[in-house]
N, C-alpha and C positions, 0 to 999 in steps of 0.2 A: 589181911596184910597188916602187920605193924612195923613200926619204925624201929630199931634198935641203936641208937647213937653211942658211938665209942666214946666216954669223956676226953675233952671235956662240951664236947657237942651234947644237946639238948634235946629229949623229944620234941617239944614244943615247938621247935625251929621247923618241924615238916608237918605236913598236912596230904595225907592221901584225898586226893580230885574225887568226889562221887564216892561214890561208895565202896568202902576198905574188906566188907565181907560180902564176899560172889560167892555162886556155887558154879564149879567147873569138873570134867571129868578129870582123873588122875592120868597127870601127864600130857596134860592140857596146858598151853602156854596162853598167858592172858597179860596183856599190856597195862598196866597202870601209870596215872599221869600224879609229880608226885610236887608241890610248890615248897617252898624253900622260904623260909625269913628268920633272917639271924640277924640279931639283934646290932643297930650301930655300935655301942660300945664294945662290944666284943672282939677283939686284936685282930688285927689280919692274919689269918694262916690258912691251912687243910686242917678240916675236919672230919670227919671218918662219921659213919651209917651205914645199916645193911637193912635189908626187910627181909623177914620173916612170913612165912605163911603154915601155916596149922587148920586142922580140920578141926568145926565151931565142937563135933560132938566128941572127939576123943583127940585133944592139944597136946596131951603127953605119949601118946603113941603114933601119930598120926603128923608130922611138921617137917617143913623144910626152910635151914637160917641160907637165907642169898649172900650175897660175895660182899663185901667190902668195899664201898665208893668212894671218892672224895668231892670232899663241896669244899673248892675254895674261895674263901673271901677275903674284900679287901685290895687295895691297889687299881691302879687305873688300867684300863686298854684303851688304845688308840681308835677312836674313830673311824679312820678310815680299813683299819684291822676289822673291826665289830661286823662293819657295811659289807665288806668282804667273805665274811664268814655266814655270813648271813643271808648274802645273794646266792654262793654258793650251795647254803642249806636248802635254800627254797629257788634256787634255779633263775632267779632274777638278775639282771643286768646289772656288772656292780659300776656305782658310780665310783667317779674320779675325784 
C-alpha cells in the first residue's frame, strides 16, 4: 500500500498502521488503518490522497490507484458535536 498525495498534501503527512506490504489473494479486500499528521503551519483546508496497491513482484503490470479522499484540516468543532459523533460511532450514551 502507498500513499499518493495530490499537492499540495505531503507523503509524510500519512503513515500506514503495521505493515504497508501483505500478501492477500487477488480480489481480496483487506482493511488498513491509516494516521494522519499534518503539520500546524499548514493552512486550513482539504487535502486530497489516494492509496495505491501493486504486486511487490511485477508493479508495472500488476496495481490498482484507490479513489480520492479528503483530510480536512483546521478550524474548530464543537464539543458537544465531537461527543456525539462519537457515542454514535461506538454506540455509547451521548452526554449532555
Amino acid at each position: 500500500m502507498l500513499a499518493v498525495p495530490v499537492e499540495p498534501a505531503k507523503s509524510e503527512w500519512f503513515a500506514i498502521a503495521g505493515d504497508a506490504e501483505r500478501q492477500f489473494e487477488l480480489g481480496a479486500t483487506v482493511t488498513y488503518s491509516v494516521g494522519v499528521t499534518v503539520p500546524t503551519d499548514v493552512p486550513s483546508g482539504s487535502y486530497q490522497v489516494r492509496f495505491d496497491a501493486e504486486a511487490e513482484d511485477r508493479p508495472q503490470e500488476d496495481f490498482t490507484a484507490g479513489p480520492v479522499v479528503a483530510v480536512v484540516t483546521g478550524g474548530n468543532i464543537d464539543a458537544r458535536v465531537l461527543s456525539r459523533l462519537l457515542a454514535r460511532h461506538h454506540g455509547d450514551a451521548t452526554p449532555s
